[in-house]
C-alpha positions as CSV (number, residue, x, y, z in Angstrom):
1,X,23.0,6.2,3.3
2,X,25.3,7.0,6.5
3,X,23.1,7.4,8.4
4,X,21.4,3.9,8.1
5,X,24.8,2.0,7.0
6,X,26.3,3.5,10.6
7,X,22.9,2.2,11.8
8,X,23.2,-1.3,10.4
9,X,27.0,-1.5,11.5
10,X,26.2,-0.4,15.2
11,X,23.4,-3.5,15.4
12,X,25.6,-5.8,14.0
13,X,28.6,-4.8,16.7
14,X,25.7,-5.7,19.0
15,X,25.9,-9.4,18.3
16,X,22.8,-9.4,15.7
17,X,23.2,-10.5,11.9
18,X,21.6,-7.7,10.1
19,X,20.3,-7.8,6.5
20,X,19.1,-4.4,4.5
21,X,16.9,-4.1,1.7
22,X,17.0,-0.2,0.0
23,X,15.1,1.3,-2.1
24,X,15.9,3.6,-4.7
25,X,16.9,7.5,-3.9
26,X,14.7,9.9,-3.4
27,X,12.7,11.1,-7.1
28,X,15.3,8.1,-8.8
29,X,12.1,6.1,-9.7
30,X,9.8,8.9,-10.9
31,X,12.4,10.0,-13.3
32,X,13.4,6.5,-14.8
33,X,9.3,6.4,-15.5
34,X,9.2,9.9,-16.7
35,X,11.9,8.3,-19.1
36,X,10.1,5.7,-20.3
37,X,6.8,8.3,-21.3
38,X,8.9,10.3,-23.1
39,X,9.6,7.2,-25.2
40,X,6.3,6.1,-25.7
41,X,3.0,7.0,-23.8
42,X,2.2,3.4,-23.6
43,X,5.5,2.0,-22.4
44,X,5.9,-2.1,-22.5
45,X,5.4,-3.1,-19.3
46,X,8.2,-5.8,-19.0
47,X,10.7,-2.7,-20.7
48,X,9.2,-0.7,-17.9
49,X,10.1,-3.3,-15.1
50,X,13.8,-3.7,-16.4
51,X,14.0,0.2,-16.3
52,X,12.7,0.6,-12.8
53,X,14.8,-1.9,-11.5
54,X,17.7,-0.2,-12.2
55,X,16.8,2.7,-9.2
56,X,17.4,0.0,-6.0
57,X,20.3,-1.7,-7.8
58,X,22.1,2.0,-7.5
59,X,21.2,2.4,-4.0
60,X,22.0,-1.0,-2.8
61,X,25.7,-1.2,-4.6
62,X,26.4,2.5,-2.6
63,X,24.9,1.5,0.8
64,X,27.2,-1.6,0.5
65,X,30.1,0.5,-0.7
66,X,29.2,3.0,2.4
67,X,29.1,0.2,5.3
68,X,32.7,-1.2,3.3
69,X,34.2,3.0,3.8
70,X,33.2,2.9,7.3
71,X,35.3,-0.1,8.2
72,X,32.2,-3.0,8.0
73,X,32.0,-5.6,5.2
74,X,28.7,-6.0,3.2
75,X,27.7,-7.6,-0.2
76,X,25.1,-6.1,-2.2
77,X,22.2,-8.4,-3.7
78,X,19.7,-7.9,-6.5
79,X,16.6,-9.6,-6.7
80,X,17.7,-12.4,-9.0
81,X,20.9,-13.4,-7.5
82,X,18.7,-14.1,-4.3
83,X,15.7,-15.4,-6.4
84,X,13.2,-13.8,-5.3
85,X,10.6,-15.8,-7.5
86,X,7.5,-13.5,-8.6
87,X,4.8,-14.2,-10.8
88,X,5.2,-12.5,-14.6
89,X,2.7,-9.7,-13.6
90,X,5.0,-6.8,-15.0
91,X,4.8,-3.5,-12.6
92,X,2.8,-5.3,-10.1
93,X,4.6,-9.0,-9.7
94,X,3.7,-10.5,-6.6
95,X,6.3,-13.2,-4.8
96,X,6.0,-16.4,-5.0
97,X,9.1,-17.7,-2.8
98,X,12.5,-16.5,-2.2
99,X,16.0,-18.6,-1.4
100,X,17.1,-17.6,2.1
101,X,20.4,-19.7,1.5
102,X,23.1,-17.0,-0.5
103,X,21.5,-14.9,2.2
104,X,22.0,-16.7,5.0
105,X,25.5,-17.5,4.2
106,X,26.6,-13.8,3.7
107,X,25.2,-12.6,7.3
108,X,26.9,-15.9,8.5
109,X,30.3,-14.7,6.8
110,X,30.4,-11.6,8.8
111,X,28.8,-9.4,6.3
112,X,25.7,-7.2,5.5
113,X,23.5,-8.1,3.1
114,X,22.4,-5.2,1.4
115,X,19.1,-6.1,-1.1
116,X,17.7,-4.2,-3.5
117,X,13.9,-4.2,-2.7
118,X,11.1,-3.5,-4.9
119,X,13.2,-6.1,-7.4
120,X,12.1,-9.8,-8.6
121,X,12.9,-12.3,-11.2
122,X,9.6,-14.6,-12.6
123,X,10.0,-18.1,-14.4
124,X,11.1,-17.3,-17.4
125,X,14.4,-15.1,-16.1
126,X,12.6,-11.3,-16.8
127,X,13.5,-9.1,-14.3
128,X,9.9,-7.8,-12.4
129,X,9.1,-5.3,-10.1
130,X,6.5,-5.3,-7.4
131,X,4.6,-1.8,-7.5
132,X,5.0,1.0,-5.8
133,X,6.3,0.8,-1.9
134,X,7.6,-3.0,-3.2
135,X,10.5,-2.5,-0.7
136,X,8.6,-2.6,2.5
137,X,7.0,-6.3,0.8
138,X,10.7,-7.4,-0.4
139,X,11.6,-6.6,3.7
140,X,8.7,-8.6,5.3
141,X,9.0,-11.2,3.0
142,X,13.0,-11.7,3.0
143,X,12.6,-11.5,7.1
144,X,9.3,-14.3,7.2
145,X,12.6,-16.6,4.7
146,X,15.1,-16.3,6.9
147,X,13.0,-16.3,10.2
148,X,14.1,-13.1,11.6
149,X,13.5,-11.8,15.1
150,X,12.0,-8.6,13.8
151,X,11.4,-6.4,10.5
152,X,12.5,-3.1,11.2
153,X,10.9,-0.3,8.3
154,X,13.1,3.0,8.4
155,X,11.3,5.8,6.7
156,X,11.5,9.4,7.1
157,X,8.4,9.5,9.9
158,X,8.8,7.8,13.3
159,X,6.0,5.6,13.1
160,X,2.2,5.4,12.2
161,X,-0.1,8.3,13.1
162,X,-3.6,8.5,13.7
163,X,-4.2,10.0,10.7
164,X,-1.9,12.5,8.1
165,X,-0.1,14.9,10.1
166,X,0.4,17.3,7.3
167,X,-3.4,17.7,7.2
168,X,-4.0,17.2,10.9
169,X,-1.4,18.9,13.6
170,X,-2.8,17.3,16.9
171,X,-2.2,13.6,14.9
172,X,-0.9,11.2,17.1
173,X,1.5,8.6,17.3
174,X,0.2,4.9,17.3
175,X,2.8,2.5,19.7
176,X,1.3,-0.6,18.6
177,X,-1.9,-1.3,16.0
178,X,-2.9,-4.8,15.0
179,X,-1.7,-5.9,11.5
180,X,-5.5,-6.3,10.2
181,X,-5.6,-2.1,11.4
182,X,-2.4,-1.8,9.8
183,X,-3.9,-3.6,6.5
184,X,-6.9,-1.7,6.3
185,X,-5.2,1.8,6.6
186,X,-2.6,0.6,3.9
187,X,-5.3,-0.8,1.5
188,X,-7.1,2.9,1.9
189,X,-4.4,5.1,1.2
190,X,-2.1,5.5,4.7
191,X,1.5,5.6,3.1
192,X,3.8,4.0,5.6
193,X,3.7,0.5,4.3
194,X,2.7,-0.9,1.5
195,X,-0.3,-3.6,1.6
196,X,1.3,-6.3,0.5
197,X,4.1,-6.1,3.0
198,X,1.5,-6.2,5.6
199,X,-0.3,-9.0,4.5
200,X,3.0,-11.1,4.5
201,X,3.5,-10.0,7.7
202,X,0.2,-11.0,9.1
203,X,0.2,-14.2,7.3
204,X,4.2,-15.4,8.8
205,X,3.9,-13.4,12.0
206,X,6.3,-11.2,11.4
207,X,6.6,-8.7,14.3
208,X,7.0,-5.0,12.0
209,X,8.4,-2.2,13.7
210,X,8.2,1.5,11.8
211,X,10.2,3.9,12.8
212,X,12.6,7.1,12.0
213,X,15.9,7.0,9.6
214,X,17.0,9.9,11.8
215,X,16.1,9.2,15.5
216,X,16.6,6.2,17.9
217,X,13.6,6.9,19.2
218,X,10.6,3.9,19.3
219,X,8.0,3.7,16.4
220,X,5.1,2.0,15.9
221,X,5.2,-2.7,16.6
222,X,2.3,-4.0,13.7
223,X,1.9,-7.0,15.8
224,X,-0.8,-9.7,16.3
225,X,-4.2,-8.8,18.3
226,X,-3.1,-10.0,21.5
227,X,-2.8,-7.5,24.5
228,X,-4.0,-4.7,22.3
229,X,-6.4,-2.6,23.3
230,X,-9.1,-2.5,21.0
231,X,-10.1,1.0,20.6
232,X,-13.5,1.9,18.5
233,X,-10.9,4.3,15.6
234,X,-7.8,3.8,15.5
235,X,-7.1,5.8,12.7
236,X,-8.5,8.1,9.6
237,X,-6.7,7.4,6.2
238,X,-7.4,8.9,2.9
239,X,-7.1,8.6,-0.7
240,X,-6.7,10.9,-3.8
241,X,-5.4,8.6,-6.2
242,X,-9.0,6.7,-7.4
243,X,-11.2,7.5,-10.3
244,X,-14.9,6.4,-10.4
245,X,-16.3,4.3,-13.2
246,X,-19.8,4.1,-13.6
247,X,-21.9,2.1,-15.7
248,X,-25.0,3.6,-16.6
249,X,-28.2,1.4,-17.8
250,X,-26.5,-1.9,-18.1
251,X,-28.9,-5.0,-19.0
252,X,-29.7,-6.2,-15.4
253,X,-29.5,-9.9,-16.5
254,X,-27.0,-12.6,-14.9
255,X,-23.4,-12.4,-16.5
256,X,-23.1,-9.0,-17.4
257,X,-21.1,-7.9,-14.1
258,X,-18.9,-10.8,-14.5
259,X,-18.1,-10.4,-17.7
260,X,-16.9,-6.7,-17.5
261,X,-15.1,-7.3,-14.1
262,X,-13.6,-10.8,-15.4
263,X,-12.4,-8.9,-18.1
264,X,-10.8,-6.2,-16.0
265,X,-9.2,-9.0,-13.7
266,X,-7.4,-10.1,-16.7
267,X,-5.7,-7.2,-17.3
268,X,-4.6,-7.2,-13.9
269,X,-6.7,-4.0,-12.8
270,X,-7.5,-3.9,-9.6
271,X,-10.8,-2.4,-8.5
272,X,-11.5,-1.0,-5.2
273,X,-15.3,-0.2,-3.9
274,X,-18.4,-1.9,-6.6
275,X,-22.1,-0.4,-5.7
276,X,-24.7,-2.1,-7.9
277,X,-28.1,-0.3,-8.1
278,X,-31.6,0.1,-10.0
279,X,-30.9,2.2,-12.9
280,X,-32.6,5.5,-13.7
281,X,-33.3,4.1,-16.9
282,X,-35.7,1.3,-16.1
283,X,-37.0,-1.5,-14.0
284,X,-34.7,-4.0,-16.7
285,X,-31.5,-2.0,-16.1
286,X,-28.7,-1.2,-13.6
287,X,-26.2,0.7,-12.8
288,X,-22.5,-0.5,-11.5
289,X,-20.3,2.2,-10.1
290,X,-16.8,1.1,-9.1
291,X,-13.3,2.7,-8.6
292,X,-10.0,2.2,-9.9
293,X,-6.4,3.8,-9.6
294,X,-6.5,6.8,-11.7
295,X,-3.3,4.9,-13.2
296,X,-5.5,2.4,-14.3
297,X,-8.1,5.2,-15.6
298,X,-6.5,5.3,-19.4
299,X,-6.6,1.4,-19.7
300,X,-10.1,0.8,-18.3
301,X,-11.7,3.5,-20.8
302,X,-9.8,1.7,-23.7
303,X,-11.5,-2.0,-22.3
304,X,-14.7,-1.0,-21.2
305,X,-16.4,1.6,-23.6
306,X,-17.2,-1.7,-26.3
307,X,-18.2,-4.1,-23.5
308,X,-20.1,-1.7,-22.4
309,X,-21.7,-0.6,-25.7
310,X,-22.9,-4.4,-25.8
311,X,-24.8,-4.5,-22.7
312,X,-26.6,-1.6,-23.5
313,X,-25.2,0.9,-21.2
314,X,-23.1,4.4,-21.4
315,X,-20.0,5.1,-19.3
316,X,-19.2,7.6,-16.9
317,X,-16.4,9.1,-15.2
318,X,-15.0,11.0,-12.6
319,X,-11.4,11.6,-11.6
320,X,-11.9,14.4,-9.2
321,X,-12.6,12.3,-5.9
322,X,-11.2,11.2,-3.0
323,X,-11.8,8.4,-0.5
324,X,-11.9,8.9,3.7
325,X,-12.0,6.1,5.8
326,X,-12.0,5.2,9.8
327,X,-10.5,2.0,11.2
328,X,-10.9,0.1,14.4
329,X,-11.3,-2.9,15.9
330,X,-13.1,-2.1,18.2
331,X,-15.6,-1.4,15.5
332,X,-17.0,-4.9,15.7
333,X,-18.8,-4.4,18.8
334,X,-20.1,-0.7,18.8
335,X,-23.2,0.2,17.2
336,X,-23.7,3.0,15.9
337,X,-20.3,4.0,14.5
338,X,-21.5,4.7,10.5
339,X,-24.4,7.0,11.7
340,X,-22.1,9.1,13.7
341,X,-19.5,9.1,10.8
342,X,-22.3,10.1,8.3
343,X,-23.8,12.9,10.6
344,X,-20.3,14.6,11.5
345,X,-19.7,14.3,7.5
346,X,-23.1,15.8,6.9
347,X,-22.2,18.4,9.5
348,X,-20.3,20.0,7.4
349,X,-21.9,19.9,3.9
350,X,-19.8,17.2,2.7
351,X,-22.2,14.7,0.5
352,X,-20.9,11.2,0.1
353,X,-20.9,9.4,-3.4
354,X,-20.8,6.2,-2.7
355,X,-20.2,3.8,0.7
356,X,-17.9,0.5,1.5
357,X,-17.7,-1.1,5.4
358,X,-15.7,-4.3,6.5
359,X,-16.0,-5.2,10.3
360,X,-13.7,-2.8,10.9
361,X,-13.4,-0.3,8.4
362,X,-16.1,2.5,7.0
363,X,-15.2,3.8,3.4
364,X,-16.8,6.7,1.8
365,X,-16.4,8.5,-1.7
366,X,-16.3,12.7,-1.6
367,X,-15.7,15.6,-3.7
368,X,-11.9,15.6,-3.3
369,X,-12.3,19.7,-2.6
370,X,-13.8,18.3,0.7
371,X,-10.6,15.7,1.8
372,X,-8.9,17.6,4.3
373,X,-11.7,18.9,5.9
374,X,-13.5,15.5,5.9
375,X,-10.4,14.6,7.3
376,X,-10.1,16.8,10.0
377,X,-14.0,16.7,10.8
378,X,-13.7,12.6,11.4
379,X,-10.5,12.8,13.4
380,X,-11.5,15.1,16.0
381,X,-15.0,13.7,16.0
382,X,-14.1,10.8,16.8
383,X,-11.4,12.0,19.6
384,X,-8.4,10.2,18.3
385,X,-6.4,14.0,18.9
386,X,-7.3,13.4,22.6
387,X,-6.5,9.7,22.6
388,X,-10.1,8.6,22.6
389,X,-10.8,6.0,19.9
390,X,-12.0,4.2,22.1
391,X,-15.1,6.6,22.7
392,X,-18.1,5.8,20.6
């Protein structure tokens, strides 16, 4: 909290208004939810909002109480005293607009404005969070309201890798990736920002740059496609945290897939990759695999196991999986870029599951035993420890 209140002070004496959105301390969040499951296994989800909440509150009261000890004037601000406006979609609220003018005022008064991210408020007054990594979205959003020059994201990396370094030493640093990279590694499990911050930025232009707590040095600019170069992978991302749901032998008759996903959608689960396909069972049947968050897992057995009883079909799942991906843009005009992904996967005895591309993305579902290896394996295959995406 020095560190980036000294931070914050030093860019103000520069001649910039500077405002700060926190997030709760380190492990402060996993133990308020731990909390709430040893209440209840089930915990109300607006209960569990007000609870969470509390984590960036603390932090942003003691960052403003910091900058105020080291000589500097600052005012904290929760999500409601700012309104940010979010939808009523407890745990996951998404924002609808947010008030620049109490913030405006207080940068203009010679202060900092410290925000507690993560934090919102919906119509009817109840406090609402907006998942996990809900900061990074409060910062990008708050900047696109009050027209800033830039979105700066301190985190404890300096900036976005090709790929996990923890997995892969000779990772690389990425100086500046397009946000439509950026949103495809965040939507497939790259932790540095969170999708929804992304996609605000994207959609207002915002100008992100990620970089260190601890270090001056430059990070990474999420920026528009202009003047980038658009290398064939720009990155390898991964994802532990999905459970596959398949149906097996569902009537293969119109309605039944929109039924069981409409009802899913209702509930506000999100699913990720959908393969429909011929059942084993018979010519009249099908089968629908798709993949949730393994958070999600515990609801979607209680919702689907009758819906699926009355379509004819049994349910399976699997928890132990994991999903690699590769990202370019320079994906849209090389052929030959799944074929090569499948033989160096194949290479090494890894089997894929299942298979999802966008123009620039290839997704593919494994045994997690095999991430770090897959990992590894599409990485160096495709150069990006040498600083050749760009080779096909």
């Amino acid at each position: 909290m020095r560190v980036v209140s000294e931070r914050a002070l030093k860019t103000q004496a520069e001649g910039h208004q500077v405002v700060m959105i926190v997030s709760a301390m380190a492990g402060e969040t996993n133990r308020l939810l731990a909390l709430a499951h040893s209440i209840s296994p089930t915990p109300d989800m607006r209960e569990m909002d007000s609870l969470a909440s509390t984590g960036e509150q603390v932090s942003a009261a003691l960052v403003a109480m910091t900058i105020q000890t080291l000589g500097g004037q600052a005012r904290s601000l929760l999500g409601h005293q700012i309104k940010v406006q979010t939808d009523a979609a407890f745990t996951k609220a998404r924002i609808h607009n947010i008030d620049a003018t109490r913030i405006l005022q207080t940068v203009k008064d010679g202060k900092v404005a410290v925000i507690a991210g993560f934090q919102g408020v919906d119509a009817e007054g109840n406090i609402t969070t907006l998942g996990r990594g809900g900061s990074d979205t409060t910062a990008v959003a708050i900047a696109a309201a009050i027209q800033a020059d830039v979105c700066e994201i301190y985190t404890d990396v300096d900036g976005v890798y090709t790929t996990d370094p923890n997995i892969v030493p000779t990772a690389r640093k990425i100086d500046r990736i397009s946000y439509e990279e950026m949103l495809e590694l965040a939507s497939l499990g790259a932790k540095v920002l969170q999708i929804r911050s992304v996609e605000v930025a994207m959609k207002y232009g915002v100008p992100v740059h990620v970089r260190s707590s601890f270090s001056d040095r430059t990070g990474t600019m999420v920026v528009g496609e202009e003047g980038l170069e658009s290398v064939v992978v720009a990155g390898v991302a991964y994802d532990k945290g999905e459970a596959k749901v398949q149906l097996v032998g569902a009537d293969d008759k119109p309605g039944v897939v929109a039924k069981i996903f409409g009802m899913l959608a209702e509930k506000n689960v999100q699913v990720d990759m959908i393969i429909q396909s011929p059942s084993r069972g018979g010519d009249s049947r099908t089968d629908v695999t798709f993949t949730v968050a393994k958070t999600d897992l515990p609801r979607v057995k209680d919702l689907i196991e009758d819906s699926a009883k009355g379509v004819g079909a049994r349910v399976e799942y699997d928890a132990d999986i994991a999903k690699v991906s590769i990202v370019g843009l320079g994906m849209r005009s090389h052929a030959g870029i799944a074929a090569k992904t499948f033989g160096l996967l194949a290479a090494e005895g890894i089997n894929i599951q299942a298979i999802s591309t966008s123009e620039i993305k290839i997704s593919c579902i494994i045994a997690a035993k095999y991430t770090e290896l897959a990992v590894r394996t599409l990485h160096e295959g495709f150069g990006l420890d040498r600083g050749t995406g760009a080779e096909s």
